[in-house]
ZAMARGU-4260 file (C-alpha; in steps of 0.2 Angstrom, whole numbers, plus 5000, padded with zeros to 4 digits):
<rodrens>
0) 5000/5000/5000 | 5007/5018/4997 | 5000/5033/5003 | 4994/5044/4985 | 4982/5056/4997
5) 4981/5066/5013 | 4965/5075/5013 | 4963/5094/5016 | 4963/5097/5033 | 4960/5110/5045
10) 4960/5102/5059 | 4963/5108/5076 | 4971/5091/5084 | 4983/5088/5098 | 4995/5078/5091
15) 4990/5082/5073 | 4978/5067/5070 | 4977/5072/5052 | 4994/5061/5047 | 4984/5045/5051
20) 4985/5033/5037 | 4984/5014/5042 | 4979/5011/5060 | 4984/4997/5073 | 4967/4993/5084
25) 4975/4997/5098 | 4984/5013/5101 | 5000/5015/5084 | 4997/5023/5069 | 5008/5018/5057
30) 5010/5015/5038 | 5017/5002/5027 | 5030/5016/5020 | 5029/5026/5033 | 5033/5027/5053
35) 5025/5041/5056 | 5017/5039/5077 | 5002/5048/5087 | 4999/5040/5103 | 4979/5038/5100
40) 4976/5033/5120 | 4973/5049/5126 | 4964/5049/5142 | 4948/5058/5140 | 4951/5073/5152
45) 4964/5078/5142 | 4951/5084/5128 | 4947/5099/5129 | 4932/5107/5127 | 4933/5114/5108
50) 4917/5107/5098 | 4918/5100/5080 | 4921/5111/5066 | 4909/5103/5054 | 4922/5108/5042
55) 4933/5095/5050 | 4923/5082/5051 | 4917/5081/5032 | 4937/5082/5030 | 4940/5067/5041
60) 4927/5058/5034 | 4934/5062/5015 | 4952/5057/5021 | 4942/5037/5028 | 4935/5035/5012
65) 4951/5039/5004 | 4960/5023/5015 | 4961/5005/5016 | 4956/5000/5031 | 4955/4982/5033
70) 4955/4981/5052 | 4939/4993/5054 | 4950/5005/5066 | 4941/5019/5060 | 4923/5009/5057
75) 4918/5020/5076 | 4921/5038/5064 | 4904/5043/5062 | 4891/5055/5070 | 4891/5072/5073
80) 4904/5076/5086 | 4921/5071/5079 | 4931/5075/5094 | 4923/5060/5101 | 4926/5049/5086
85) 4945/5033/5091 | 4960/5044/5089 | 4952/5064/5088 | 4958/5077/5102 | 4950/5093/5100
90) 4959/5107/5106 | 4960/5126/5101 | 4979/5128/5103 | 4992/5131/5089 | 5003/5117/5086
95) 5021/5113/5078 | 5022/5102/5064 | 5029/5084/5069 | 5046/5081/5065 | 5042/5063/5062
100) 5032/5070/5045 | 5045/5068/5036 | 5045/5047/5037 | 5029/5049/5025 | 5042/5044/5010
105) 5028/5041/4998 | 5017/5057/5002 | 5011/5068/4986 | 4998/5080/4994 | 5001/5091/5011
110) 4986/5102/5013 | 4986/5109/5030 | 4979/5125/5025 | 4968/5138/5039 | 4975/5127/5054
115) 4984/5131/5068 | 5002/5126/5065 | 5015/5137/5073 | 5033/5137/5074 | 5045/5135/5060
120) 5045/5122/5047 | 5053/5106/5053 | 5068/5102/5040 | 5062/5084/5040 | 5051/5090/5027
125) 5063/5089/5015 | 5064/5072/5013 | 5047/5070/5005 | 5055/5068/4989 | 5039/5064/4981
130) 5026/5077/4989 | 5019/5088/4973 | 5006/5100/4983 | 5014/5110/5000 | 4998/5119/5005
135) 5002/5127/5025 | 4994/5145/5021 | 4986/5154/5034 | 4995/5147/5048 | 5006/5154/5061
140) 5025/5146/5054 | 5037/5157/5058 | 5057/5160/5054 | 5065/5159/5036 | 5060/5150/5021
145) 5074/5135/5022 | 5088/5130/5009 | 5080/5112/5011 | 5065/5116/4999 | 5077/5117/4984
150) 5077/5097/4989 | 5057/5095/4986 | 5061/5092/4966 | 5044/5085/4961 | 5036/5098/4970
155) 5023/5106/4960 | 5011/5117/4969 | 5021/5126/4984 | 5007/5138/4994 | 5012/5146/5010
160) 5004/5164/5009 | 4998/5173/5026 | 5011/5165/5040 | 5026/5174/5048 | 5037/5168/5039
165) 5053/5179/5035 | 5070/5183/5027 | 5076/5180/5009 | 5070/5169/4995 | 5082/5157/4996
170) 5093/5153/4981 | 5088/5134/4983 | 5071/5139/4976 | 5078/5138/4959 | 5080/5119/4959
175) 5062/5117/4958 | 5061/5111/4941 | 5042/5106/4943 | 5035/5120/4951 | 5021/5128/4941
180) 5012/5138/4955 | 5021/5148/4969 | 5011/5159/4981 | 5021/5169/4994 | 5012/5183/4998
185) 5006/5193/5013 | 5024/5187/5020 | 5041/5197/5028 | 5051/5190/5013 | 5068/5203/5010
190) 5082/5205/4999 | 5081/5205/4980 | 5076/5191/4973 | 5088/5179/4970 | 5095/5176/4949
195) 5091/5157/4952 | 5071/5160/4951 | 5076/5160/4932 | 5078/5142/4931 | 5060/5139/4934
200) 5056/5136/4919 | 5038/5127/4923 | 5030/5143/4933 | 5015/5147/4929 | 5008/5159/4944
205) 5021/5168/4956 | 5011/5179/4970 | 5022/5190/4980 | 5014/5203/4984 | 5014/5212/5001
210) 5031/5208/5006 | 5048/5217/5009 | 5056/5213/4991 | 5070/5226/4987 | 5083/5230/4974
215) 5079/5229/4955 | 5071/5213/4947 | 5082/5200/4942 | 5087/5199/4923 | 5082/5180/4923
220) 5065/5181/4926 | 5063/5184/4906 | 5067/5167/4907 | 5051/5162/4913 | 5043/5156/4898
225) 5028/5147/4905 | 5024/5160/4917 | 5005/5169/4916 | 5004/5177/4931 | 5016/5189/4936
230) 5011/5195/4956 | 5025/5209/4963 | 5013/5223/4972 | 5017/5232/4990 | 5035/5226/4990
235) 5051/5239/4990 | 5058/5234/4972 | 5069/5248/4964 | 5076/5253/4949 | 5068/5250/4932
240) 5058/5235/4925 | 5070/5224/4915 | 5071/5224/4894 | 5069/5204/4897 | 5050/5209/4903
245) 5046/5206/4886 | 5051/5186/4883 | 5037/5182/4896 | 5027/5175/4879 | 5013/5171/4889
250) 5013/5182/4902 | 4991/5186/4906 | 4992/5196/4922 | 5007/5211/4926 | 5006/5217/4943
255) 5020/5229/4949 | 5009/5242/4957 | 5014/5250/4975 | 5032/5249/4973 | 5036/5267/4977
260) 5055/5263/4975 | 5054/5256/4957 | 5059/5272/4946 | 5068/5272/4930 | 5061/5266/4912
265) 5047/5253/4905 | 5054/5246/4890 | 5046/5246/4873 | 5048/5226/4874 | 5032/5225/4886
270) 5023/5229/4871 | 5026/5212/4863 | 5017/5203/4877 | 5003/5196/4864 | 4994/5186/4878
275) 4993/5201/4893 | 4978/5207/4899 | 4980/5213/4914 | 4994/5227/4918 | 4994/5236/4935
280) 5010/5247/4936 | 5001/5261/4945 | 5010/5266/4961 | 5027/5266/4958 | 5040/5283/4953
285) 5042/5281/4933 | 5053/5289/4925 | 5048/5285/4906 | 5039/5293/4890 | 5026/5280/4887
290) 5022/5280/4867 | 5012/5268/4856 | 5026/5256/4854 | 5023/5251/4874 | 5008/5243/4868
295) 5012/5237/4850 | 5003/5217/4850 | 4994/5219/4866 | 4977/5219/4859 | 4971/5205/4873
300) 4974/5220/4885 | 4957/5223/4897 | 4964/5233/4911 | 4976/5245/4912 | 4985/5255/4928
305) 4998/5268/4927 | 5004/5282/4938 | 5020/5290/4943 | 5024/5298/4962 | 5039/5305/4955
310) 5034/5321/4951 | 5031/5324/4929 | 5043/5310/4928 | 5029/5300/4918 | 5025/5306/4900
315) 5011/5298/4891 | 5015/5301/4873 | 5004/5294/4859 | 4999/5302/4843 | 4981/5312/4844
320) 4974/5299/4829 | 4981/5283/4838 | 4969/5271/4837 | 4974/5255/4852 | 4974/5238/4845
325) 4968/5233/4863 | 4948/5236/4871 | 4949/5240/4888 | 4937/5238/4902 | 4947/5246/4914
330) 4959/5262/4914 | 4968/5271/4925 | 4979/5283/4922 | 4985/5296/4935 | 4998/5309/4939
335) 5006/5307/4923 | 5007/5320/4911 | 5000/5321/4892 | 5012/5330/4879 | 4995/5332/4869
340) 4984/5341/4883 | 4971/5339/4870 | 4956/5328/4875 | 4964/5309/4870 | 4953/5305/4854
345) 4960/5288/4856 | 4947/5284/4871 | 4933/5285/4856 | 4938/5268/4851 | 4937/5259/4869
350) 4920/5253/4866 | 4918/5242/4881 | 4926/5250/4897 | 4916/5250/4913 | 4929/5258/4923
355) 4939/5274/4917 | 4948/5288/4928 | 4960/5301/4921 | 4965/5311/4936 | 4979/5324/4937
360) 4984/5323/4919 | 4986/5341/4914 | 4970/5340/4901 | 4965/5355/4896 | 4951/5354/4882
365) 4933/5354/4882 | 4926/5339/4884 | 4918/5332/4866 | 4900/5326/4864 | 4905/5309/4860
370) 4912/5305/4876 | 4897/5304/4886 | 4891/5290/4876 | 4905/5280/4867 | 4903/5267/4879
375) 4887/5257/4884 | 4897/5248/4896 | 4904/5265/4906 | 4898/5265/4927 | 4912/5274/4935
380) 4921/5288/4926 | 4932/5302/4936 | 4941/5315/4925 | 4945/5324/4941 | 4959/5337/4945
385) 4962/5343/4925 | 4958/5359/4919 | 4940/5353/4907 | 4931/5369/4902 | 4913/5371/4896
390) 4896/5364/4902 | 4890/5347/4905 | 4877/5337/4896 | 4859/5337/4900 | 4860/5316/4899
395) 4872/5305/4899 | 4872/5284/4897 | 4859/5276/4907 | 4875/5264/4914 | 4881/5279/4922
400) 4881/5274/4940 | 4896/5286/4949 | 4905/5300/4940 | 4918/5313/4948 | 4923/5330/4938
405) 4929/5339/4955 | 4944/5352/4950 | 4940/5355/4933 | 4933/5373/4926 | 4919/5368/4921
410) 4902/5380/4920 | 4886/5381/4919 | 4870/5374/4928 | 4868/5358/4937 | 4865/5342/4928
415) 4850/5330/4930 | 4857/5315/4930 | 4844/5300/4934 | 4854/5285/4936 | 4867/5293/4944
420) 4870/5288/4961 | 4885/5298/4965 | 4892/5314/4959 | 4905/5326/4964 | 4907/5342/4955
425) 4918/5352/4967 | 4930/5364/4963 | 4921/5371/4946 | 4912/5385/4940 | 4896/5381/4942
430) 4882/5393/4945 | 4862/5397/4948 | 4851/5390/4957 | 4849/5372/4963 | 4833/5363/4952
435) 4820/5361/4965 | 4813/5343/4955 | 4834/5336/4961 | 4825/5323/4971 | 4814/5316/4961
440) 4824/5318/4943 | 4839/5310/4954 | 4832/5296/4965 | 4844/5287/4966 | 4857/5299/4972
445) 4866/5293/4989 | 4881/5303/4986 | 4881/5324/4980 | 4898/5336/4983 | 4893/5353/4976
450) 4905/5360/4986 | 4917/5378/4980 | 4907/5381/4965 | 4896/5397/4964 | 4875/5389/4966
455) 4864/5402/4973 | 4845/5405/4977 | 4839/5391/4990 | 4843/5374/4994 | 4827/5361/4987
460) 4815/5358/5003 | 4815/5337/4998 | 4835/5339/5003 | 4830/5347/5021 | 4817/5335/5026
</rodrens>
């Protein structure tokens, strides 16, 4: 017999009960392969009081259906309260991972996943030679990543976001060939990231954001041919993105956002990612004219974030009859500037967004008549802090939900708007009186900033109750 499953567990057991796989009668838990112990005979007053997590108990009885079981150990599992069940103690304490885990030679899947275990990860570990899923996120572990999970080389999926865990990426990571999935984020992990997470040449997903990542990115991660999903955000990296951004052929999902200290260039070669479609470097202190050849054959692209904190560092340069290859649903752009301050033309042809805010750009234009209905998909729209002239519409696409045009010059009378439910028109030029019908042509307005513009006359009596 070998052991090919341990079911997901998140179980709160004394002596992690969760590694049982072939069970004497009596008291030893052992396995064919295996040696791996948990004394079973605990006296009763030694339980504590913690009530099954149904959770749990469907878990356990998955991980007996998945067993062979020929001497009925487990026939007794069954009932509501699995704390009573041969071999269960229920407690609500955080527990250390066995060293004796490592004897289960044969073991592919360790999902221990929303437990309790504490306290650092046991280096017998690294003996499961043939263990393809580490799943131990959202847990208590604590100290460093160890060198030993280079040695985990059919290892596959490795998850073990939300711990404590701390220090550098070790350079040992690099010798997991297999890995296609690696998910480290909402971690303490420092230092640059090492050269050797190049040589995984099978990752598909790398997640690590919200960590402590410094220095600039690695040259070798253009190696990483397979990878789709590219996860960096609220980290320290600095300098610029690397030229080799661009060999990441099918690369879906971009995510370099909220690292205040990256500054320097976006190379043109991020324009040849053909498969991306989603591209987050909003956040960060660009120093870079972006121009059409930064999007050259992405026309999978549906969101789109950009900003600079580095002060007119960012330069969005694209001809006024540009016309994207891409259709976005999302776009961000802020804090940049526009070497056309020209309202862009280009946002004509973006047919399906949902989601658009141009903020602090430096327009300065009146806004065309096209715009408030190019897209039947538009909800949230903000062209806030520009320097837009002349008057609103009188209606606007019925899909318009939430719209922000505070800090602008804009003139004229008040808008009836009625599917708006939130609207901020601060800091304008706006003047007369307030419409006395607002509350009934705006219904569902929940949301309404008038403020520093120059309405007079008196305020509607459905606004003061």
């Amino acid at each position: 017999m070998t052991c090919h499953k341990l079911a997901a567990a998140s179980f709160q057991l004394l002596s992690l009960v969760s590694f049982l796989l072939f069970l004497n009668p009596d008291s030893s838990i052992f396995l064919e392969a295996t040696t791996i112990f948990a004394n079973s005979n605990t006296a009763d007053d030694e339980r504590s009081n913690a009530a099954c997590i149904e959770e749990e108990r469907k878990a356990l009885l998955e991980f007996k259906r998945d067993l062979q079981d020929p001497l009925l150990a487990l026939h007794y599992w069954v009932g509501k309260d699995c704390c009573n069940w041969h071999g269960i103690v229920c407690n609500n304490q955080t527990v250390p991972l066995p060293t004796s885990i490592g004897n289960l030679s044969n073991l592919h899947n360790l999902d221990l996943s929303s437990n309790s275990t504490s306290g650092p990860l046991p280096t017998s570990i690294g003996n499961l030679s043939n263990l393809q899923n580490l799943d131990l996120s959202s847990n208590s572990i604590s100290g460093p990543l160890p060198t030993w999970i280079g040695s985990l080389s059919n290892l596959q999926n490795l998850y073990l976001s939300f711990n404590s865990i701390f220090g550098p990426l070790p350079t040992s990571i690099g010798s997991l060939s297999n890995l296609q999935n690696l998910y480290l984020f909402s971690y303490s992990i420092s230092c640059p990231l090492p050269t050797s997470i190049g040589n995984l040449s099978n990752l598909q997903n790398l997640y690590l954001s919200s960590n402590s990542i410094s220095g600039p990115l690695p040259t070798s991660i253009g190696n990483l041919s397979n990878l789709q999903s590219l996860y960096l955000s609220w980290n320290s990296i600095s300098g610029p993105l690397p030229t080799s951004i661009g060999s990441l052929s099918n690369l879906q999902s971009l995510d370099l956002s909220s690292n205040s200290k990256m500054n320097g260039t976006i190379p043109e070669s991020i324009g040849q990612l053909r498969e991306l479609e989603h591209k987050y470097l909003d956040c960060c202190s660009w120093e870079v004219f972006i121009s059409e050849n930064h999007f050259q054959n992405t026309s999978r692209l549906h969101t789109f974030s950009l900003s600079s904190e580095a002060s007119n560092s960012l330069v969005f340069n694209v001809s006024h009859v540009w016309i994207p290859i891409f259709n976005l649903k999302i776009l961000y752009i802020t804090d940049s500037k526009l070497m056309d301050t020209a309202f862009p033309m280009w946002l004509r042809s973006q047919k399906f967004l949902n989601i658009l805010i141009l903020q602090r750009l430096g327009i300065s234009d009146i806004i065309p008549d096209w715009f408030w209905r190019f897209s039947p998909f538009l909800q949230y729209m903000s062209l806030s802090h520009n320097q837009l002239r002349g008057n609103l519409p009188k209606s606007v696409s019925s899909t318009l939900q939430n719209v922000s045009m505070k800090n602008n010059s804009l003139v004229g009378s008040l808008p009836l708007w009625p599917n708006v439910t939130q609207l901020s028109l601060a800091s304008n030029r706006f003047s007369g009186p307030l419409p006395l019908n607002i509350g009934h042509e705006m219904s569902k307005l929940v949301f309404l900033d008038l403020s520093r513009n120059y309405f007079s006359g008196n305020i509607p009596r459905d606004w003061t109750g």
